[in-house]
N, C-alpha and C positions, 0 to 999 in steps of 0.2 A: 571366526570359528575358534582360534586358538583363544581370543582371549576368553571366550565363554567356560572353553573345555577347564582350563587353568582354575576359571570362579569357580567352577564346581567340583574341580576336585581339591581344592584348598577347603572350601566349603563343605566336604565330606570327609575332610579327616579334621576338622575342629568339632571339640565338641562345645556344649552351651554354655555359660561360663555361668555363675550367680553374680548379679549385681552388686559390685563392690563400693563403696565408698571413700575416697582420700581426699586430699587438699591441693585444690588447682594453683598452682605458682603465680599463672599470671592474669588471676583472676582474683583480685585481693578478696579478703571473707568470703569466696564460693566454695563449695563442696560440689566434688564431679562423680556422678554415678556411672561407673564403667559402661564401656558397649557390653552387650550379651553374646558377644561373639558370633559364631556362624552356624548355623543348620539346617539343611535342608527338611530336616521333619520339621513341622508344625509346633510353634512358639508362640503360647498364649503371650499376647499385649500385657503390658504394666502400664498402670494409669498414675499419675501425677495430679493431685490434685490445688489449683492452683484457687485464690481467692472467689466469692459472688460476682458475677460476669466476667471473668477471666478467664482465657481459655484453661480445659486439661490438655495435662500431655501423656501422650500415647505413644509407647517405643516397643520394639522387638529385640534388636541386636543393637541399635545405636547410643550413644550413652544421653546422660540427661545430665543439665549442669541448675547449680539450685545457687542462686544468690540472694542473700535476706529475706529466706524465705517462701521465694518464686522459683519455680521448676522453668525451666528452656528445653528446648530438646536440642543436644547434638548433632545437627545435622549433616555437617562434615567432619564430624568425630576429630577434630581438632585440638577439644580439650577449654575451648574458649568462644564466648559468645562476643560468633559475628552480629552484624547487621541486620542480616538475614533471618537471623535466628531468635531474634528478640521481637517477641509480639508487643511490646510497647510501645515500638516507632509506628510512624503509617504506613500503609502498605506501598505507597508509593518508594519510600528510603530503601525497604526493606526488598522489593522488587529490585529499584536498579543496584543494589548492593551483590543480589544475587545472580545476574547476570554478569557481572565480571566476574563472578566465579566458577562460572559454568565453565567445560570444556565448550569447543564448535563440534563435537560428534554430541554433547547433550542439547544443545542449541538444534542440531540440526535434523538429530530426533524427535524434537517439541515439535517440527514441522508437519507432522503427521499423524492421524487417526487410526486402528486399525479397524478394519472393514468388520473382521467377525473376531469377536473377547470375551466369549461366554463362559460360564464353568461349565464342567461337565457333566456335573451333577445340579438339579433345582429341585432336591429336596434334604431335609436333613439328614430325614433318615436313612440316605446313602452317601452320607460327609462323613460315619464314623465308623470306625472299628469296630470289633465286638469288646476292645478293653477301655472303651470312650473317647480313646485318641483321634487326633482328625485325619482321615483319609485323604490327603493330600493326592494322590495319584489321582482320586477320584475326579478333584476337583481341578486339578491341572495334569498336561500330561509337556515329555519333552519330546515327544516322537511327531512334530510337523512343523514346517516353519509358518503354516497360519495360526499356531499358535499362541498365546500372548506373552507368555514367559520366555519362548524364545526370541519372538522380536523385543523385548524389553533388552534382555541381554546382546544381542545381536547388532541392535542398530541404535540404542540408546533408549527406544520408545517409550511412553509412558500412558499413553492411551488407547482405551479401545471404544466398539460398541457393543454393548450387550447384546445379542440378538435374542434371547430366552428371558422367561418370567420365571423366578425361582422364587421359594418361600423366603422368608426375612432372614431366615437361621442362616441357610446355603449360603444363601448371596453375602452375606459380614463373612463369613468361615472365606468366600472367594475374592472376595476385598481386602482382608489379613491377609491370605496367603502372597497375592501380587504384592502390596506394599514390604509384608517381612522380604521377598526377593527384591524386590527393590531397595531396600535397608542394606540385604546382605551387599550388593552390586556396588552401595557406595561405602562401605568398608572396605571391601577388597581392593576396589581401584584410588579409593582416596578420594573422589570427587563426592561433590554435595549432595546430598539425597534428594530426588527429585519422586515424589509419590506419584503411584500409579493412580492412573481417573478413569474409572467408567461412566461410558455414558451408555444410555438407551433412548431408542423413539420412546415416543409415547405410550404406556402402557395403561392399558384400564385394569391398576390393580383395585381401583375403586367400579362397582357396577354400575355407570352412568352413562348417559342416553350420550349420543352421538353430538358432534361440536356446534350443530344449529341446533340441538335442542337445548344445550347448556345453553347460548342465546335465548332460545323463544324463553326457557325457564327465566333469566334474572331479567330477561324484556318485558316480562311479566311483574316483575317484582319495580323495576322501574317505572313503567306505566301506572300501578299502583300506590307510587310517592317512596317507593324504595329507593334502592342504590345498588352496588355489587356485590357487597359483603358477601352472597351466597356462591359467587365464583372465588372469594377470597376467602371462605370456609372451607368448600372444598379444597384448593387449592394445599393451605395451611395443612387439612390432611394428608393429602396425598403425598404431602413432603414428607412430613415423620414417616411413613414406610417405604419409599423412595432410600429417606438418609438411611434408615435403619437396615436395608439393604445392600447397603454400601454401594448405593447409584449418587456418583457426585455432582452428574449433566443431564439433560436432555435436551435431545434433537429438535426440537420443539419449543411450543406449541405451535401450529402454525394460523397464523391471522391473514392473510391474504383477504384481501377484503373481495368478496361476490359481487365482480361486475362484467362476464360473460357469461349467460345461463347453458352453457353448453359444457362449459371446461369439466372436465372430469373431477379434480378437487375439491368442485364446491362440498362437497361431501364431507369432504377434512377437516374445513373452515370453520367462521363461525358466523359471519353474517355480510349484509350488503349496506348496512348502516356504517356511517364511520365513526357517529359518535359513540356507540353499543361495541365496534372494533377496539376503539380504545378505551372504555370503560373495562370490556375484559382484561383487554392486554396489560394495563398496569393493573389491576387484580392480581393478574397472575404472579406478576412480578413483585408483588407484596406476600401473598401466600407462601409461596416457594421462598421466601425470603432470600432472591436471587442473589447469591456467591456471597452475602454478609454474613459471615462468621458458621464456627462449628455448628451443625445438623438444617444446614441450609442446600438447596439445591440450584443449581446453574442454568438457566436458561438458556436455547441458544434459538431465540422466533427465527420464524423463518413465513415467506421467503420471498428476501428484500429485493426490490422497493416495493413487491406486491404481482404475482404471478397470475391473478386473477385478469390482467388486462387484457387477454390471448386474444390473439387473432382467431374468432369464431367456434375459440375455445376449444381448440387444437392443443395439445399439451405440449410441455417440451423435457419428457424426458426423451422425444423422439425427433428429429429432426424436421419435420414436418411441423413440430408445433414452434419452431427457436424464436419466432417472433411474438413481441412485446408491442401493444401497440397503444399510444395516448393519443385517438383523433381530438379530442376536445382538449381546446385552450386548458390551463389551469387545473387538470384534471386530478393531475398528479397528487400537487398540493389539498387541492379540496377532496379527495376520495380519499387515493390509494395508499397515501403516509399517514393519515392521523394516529392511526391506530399504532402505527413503529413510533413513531414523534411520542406519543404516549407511555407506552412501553423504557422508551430511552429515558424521558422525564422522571421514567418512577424507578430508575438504577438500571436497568438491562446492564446484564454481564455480556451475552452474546448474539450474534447474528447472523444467519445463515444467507447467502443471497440466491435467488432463483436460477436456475439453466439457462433461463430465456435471454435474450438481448433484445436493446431498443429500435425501432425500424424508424429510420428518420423520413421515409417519403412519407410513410403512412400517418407519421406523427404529427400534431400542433405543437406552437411553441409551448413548454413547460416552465417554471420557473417556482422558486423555493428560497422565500424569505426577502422578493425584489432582485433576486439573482437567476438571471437565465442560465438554465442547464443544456450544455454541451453534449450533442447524442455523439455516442460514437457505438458505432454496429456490432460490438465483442459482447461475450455472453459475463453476466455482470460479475462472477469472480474475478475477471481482468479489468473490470470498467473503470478506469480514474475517475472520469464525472460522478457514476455512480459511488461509488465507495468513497472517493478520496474526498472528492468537492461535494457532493452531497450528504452522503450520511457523516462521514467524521467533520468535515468544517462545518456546515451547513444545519445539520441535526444536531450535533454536539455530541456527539456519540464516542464514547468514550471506552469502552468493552471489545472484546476481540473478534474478531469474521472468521468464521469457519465455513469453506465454501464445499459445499456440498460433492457427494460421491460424484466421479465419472466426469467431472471436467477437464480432465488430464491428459485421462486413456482410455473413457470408458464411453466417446460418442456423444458427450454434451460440451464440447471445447469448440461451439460455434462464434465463429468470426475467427478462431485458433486456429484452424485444421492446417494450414502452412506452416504452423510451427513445429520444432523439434520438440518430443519431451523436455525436457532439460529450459528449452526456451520457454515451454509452459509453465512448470514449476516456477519461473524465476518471474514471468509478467503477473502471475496470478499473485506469489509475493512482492511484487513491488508494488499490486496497483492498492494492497492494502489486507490484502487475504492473510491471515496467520496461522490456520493451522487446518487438515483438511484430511479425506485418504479419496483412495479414487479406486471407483469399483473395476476399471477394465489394466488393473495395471499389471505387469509379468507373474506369472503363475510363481507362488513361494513366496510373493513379497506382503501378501494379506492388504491388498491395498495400495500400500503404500512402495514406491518407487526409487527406491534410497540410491542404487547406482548415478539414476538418473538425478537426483537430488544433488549429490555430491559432484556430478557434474556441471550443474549449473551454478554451484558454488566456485569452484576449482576454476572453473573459465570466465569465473569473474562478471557473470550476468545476473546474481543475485544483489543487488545494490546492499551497502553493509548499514544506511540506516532502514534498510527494510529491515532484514533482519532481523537488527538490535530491537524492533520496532514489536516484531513478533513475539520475539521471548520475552520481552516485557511485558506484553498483553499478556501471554500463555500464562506465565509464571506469577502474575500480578494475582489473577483469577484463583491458583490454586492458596497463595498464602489470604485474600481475604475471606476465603470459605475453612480459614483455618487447618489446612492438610497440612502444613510444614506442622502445627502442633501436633495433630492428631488424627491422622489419615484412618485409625482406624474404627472399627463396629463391635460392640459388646453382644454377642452373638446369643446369647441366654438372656439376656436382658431387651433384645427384641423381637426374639418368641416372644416373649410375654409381653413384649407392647402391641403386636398383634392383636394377641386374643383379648387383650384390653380393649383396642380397641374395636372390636367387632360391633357392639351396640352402635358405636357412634358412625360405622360405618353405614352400617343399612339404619339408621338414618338419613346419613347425607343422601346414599341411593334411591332413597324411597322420595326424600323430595325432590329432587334433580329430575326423575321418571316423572311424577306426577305433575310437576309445573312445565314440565317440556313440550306436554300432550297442549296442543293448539283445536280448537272449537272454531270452524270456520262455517257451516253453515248449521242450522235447527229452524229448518222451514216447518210454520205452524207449532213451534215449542214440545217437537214431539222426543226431545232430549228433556230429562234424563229418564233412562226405563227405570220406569218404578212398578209396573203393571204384571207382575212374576205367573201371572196366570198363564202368559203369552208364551206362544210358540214360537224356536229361531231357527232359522234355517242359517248354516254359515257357508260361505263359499271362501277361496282364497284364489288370487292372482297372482304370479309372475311371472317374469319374462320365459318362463321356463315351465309354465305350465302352474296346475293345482299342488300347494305346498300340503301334502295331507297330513303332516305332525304340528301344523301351525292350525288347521282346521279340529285335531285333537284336542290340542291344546287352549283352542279358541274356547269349543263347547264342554270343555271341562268349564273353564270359566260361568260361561254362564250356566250350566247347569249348579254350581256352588252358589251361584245370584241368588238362585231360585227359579229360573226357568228351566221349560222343557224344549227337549232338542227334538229336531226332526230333521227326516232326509231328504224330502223332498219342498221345492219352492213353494208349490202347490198350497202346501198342507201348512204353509209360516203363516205367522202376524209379523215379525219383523225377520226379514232379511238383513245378516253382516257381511258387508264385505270386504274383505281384507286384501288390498291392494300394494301391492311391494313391486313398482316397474323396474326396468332392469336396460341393461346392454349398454350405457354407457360407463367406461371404464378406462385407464391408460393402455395407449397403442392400438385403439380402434380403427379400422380400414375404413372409418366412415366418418364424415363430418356429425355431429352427437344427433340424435333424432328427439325432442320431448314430446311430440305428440304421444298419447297410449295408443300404440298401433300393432297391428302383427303381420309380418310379412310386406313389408314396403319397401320399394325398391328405391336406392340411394347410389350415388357417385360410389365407387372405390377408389381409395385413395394406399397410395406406398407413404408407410410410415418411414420411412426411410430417405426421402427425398425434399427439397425444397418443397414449400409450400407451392410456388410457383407451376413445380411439375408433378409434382405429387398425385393429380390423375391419371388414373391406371386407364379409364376410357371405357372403362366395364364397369358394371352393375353390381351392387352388391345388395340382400336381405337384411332387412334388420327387425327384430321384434322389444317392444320395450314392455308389452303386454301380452302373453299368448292369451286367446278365447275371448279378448275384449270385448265382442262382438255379444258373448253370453250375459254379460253385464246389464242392456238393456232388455234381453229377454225374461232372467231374471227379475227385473223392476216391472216390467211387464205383469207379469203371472202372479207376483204378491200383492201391485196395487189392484189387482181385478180382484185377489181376497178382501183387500178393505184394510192391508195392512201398509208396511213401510219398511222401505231401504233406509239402512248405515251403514256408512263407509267410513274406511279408514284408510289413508293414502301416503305411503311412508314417501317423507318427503326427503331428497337430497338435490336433486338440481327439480329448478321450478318447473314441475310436469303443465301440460300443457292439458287440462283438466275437460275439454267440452264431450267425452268421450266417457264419463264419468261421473261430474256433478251433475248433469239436467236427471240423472237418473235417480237421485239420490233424496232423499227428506232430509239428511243431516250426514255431515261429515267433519271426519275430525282429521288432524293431521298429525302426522308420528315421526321421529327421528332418533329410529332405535330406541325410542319408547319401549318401556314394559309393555303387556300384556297385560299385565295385571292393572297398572296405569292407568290402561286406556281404559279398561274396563268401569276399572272405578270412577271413570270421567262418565262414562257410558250409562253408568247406572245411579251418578248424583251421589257415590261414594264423598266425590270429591269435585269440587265447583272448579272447573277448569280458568286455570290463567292465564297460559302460555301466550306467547304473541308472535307471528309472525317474520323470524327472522333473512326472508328473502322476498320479492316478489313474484307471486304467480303467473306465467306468461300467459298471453289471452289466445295468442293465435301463430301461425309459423311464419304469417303473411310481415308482423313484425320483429321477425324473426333471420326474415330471408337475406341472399347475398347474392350481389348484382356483381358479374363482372365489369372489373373498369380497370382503363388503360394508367397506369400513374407512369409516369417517365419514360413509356416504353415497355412497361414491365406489367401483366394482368393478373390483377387480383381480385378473388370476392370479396367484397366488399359490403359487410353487413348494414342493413339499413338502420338499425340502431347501435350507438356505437358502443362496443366493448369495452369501454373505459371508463363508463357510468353506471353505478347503481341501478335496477329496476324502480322503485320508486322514483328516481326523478329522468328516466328516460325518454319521458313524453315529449320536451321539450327542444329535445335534439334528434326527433324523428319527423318525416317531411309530414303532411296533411293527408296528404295522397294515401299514404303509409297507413297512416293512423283511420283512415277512413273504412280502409280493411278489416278494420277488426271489429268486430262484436260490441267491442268496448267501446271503442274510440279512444281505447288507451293498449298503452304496452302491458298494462296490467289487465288479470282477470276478472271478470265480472259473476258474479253468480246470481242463478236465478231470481234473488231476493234483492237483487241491487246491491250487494255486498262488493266493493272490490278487493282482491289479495294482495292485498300492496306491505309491506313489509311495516310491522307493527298493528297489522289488523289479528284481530281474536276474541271469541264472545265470551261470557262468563252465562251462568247459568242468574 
């Protein structure tokens, strides 16, 4: 506290200084442009510009040193260009240069996240004045320690997470603001200037369909003789308003490959392929132009080795879901890493790992690269197999672990729970984890745990090449994306790369939407409506009943086609039906339901408890469809007109379809799909590509979970196994099993003989 109070009142009685110029002594031929001294109001950046691919440099208060020409930036106001400081060497020299210069309160501040680092303001026009000046108050305040300027000052910190979407202007004006206090912080105390990093989740600041339908979209484009350039387009965009926002990370993307149809996340995802896993994941990592140089953005996938394997697809931000499970030999390797193996191959800067941990009764042997992996039952931010021996030795993985919220203190530190704080912080850094915050930690710490930190330092249960091992990764990350030159955003200059780029925006949007849309059945080729004479009757489903502004919005649509709307079934030629099921979600009291049902009585389960006890012994409802039931009435009353049902069936985990396709002449499937999209698929707008990124389940019968005794211990035990893909789960399902279904497969069949197996989809 005192040293904060000290910086800011030194801080508010210097005023700004104007950029001086003299002759550095021990810098033969340099010229050193003074610091800019201290201020708490808002200090436009000065930019340095240096040669064609060479970085600029971007300062506030620190000084800038020019030798033959080339601009440095100051970054311990020394007067002379360290190591550190010279973007000519490799990041590698210039990393370990900079950690010996660190203090251990900025080392040990690199060791954490903060939970929430948002500005206060996410638009421009409340960043300024009425005299143009920036309203700083606005955009930071010192009145909380969840603040980010105070833990900046406070504890050393230098990261947060965005939790808000701000326009391009705001967010550089709140990227300036952190990094100038961060400038001032290392004037005052004399230590090196370490830039502040925002990160954020994921943001759809581009309007594009949901992460299976960016799949079904370039599965389309692949099946075609394409490739993924169209995830590495968007990508590419989405970075320039990202950087220009002054977003240095993301939390993200997450590739978890879909191989439990139940887990809640498959939603998040992007598919149950692993070759289509890793065709995006290194995409992404080329778009984003991951942590290589100035106006690049950081990746941090997630979440490793693959969270998808659940047991029955139980999740685990909950404890019920903690287990990880690979029944199938080799599964590991052939599924659930190509997609990371991919990603790493094409530069990954970072990686998140999953809550979950590995369950060795339930597992087969594993192995990666002719080396067997060692289960040990800790949730994988601690795991040495996982992180030490597998990802870093094994993958080659060379970029930092950032292990996700809540492992600490917040209820996901399973195989942990006997440890102390202190002894968590210090196993999760040593088993490879470098930087991280945790959502349940003491109220004022924003996350982060620093008592508790400094105590697993001080008692000597940090290991000191962990450590050293950390801040090299942390600090490696920030000088190759260029932040020691130029941490900062031209804040006028991306306003208008926005509205630049707007054209090219609803572009990307308009084809991401329309290639996402999937065409799974057109029984009798009664797609595309072309026939404008016709009557529609539209209805809508979900879990919650008739959406009636989705039904507005439907028959606006086709009334713009050219058709006439009507209210009643009776009176249709073609019936729509817009299907959106519902009720699986994270921390459900129920193992996931996909059939389309409403009101089915299911096991309750305590999310709160081992899987093992986790039966509450009571019954619980679940509806994934309210009025299902109206669906075949409907089909009913239009085919006795002489007309025909279309469905449309937003897909995110593979519904269990017999409830819905027999009723149907043609169905398409949506993944936050436009509207308009679909429509234009709907009416031969537009000749549908999409394909198929998951497989459709055929029945619950292979689906279901046998209790069985393992060691002693009783678990359900799914008859197909969770650690496989839907397209190749036939093969590790008994006969018996398979004889149950309709199909004769895990996948579904539709009326026409069609199966939904992941990579199926018709074109017009």
């Amino acid at each position: 506290m005192k040293r904060i109070i000290s910086i800011l009142m030194a801080a508010a009685l210097m005023l700004s200084l104007v950029p001086a110029v003299f002759a550095e002594e021990t810098a033969p031929e340099a010229t050193y442009i003074a610091s800019n001294g201290f201020a708490l109001q808002y200090v436009e950046p000065v930019y340095y510009e240096n040669g064609e691919g060479e970085p600029t440099i971007g300062v506030t208060l620190l000084g800038v040193i020019e030798i033959d020409g080339k601009y440095f930036r100051d970054s311990n106001n020394n007067k002379e260009l360290d190591p550190f400081e010279d973007w000519r060497l490799p990041v590698e020299e210039r990393a370990a240069d900079l950690v010996s210069k660190l203090s251990i309160e900025q080392r040990i501040g690199l060791l954490g996240n903060q939970m929430m680092a948002s500005p206060g303001t996410t638009k421009a026009s409340d960043s300024y004045n009425e005299d143009g000046t920036v309203k700083v108050g606005a955009l930071i305040s010192m009145d909380g320690a969840r603040n980010s300027v105070w833990m900046m000052l406070a504890n050393e910190n230098r990261s947060g997470v965005t939790r808000n979407t701000s326009d391009i202007e705001s967010g550089a004006l709140w990227n300036n603001t952190t990094n100038m206090i961060a400038e001032m912080d290392a004037v005052m105390t004399g230590t090196p200037f370490v830039p502040y990093y925002s990160i954020s989740n994921p943001q759809k600041v581009i309007n594009i369909p949901g992460s299976q339908g960016v799949a079904a979209a370039v599965m389309g484009d692949v099946a075609n003789g394409g490739d993924y350039s169209l995830v590495e387009r968007y990508a590419e965009l989405d970075r320039k308003i990202w950087y220009a926002r002054g977003l240095d990370g993301m939390y993200g993307p997450q590739i978890d490959l879909i191989t439990d149809p139940r887990w809640p996340r498959d939603n998040g995802t992007y598919t149950e392929v692993p070759e289509v896993n890793a065709g995006i994941a290194a995409a992404l990592v080329r778009g984003y132009k991951d942590g290589q140089g100035q106006g690049s953005v950081s990746l941090t996938i997630k979440h490793f080795p693959g969270d998808g394997a659940a047991l029955n697809g139980f999740e685990s931000h909950n404890k019920y879901g903690e287990w990880r499970v690979y029944a199938t030999e080799g599964s590991l390797e052939k599924y659930q890493l190509v997609g990371f193996q991919a990603a790493i191959d094409a530069g990954l800067t970072g990686i998140m790992p999953s809550y979950s941990r590995p369950n060795a009764a339930l597992s087969a042997p594993q192995s990666y690269r002719g080396v067997e992996l060692e289960v040990e039952e800790i949730a994988n931010a601690y795991n040495v197999p996982v992180i030490g021996t597998l990802l870093y030795d094994l993958m080659g993985f060379k970029g930092y672990i950032n292990d996700d919220s809540g492992v600490i203190n917040g209820g996901k530190n399973f195989g942990a729970e006997d440890m102390t704080i202190p002894e968590r912080y210090a196993a999760v850094i040593n088993a490879g984890s470098d930087t991280g915050a945790d959502g349940g930690a003491p109220t004022g710490t924003n996350g982060i745990d620093y008592p508790a930190l400094w105590e697993a330092y001080n008692n000597g249960l940090i290991n000191e090449d962990a450590l050293y091992r950390a801040t090299l990764n942390r600090v490696s990350t920030f000088i190759a994306q260029g932040e020691y030159e130029n941490p900062y955003r031209d804040a006028k200059a991306g306003a208008a790369l926005e509205a630049e780029l707007q054209d090219e925006i609803a572009a990307m949007s308009y084809e991401l939407h329309h290639k996402s849309v999937v065409l799974m059945k057109n029984h009798g080729n009664v797609l595309p409506l072309t026939n404008t004479s016709l009557k529609v009757y539209v209805e809508s489903y979900t879990a919650n009943g008739s959406n009636d502004t989705t039904v507005e919005n439907l028959e606006a649509l086709f009334e713009k086609a050219g058709f006439t709307i009507v209210k009643k079934a009776s009176e249709a030629d073609i019936a729509f039906l817009d299907v959106a099921p519902g009720g699986i979600r994270q921390g459900m009291p129920y193992m996931a339901v996909l059939d389309l049902v409403e009101d089915l009585e299911v096991p309750e389960y305590n999310t709160n408890l081992p899987i093992t006890e986790a039966k509450t012994g009571e019954m619980t409802t679940v509806t994934t469809l309210a009025d299902v039931d109206r669906i075949a009435k409907t089909a009913e009353t239009v085919h006795a007109n002489g007309g025909i049902v279309v469905a449309s069936i937003a897909i995110g985990n593979p519904w269990i379809l017999s409830n819905l396709e027999p009723y149907c002449d043609a169905l398409i499937g949506s993944f936050s799909s436009s509207q308009e999209a679909q429509m234009d698929v709907l009416t031969g707008a537009y000749n549908p590509t999409g394909k198929l990124p998951i497989t459709m389940v055929s029945c619950a019968a292979v689906i279901a979970t046998v209790e069985t005794d393992i060691d002693g211990v009783v678990y359900d035990i799914c008859v197909s196994p969770n650690d496989v893909p839907g397209y190749d789960k036939d093969q590790y399902i008994s006969e018996e099993v398979l004889a149950q279904s309709p199909s004769g497969s895990y996948a579904y069949q539709d009326a026409d003989g069609n199966f939904y197996r992941a990579w199926f989809g018709l074109s017009y």
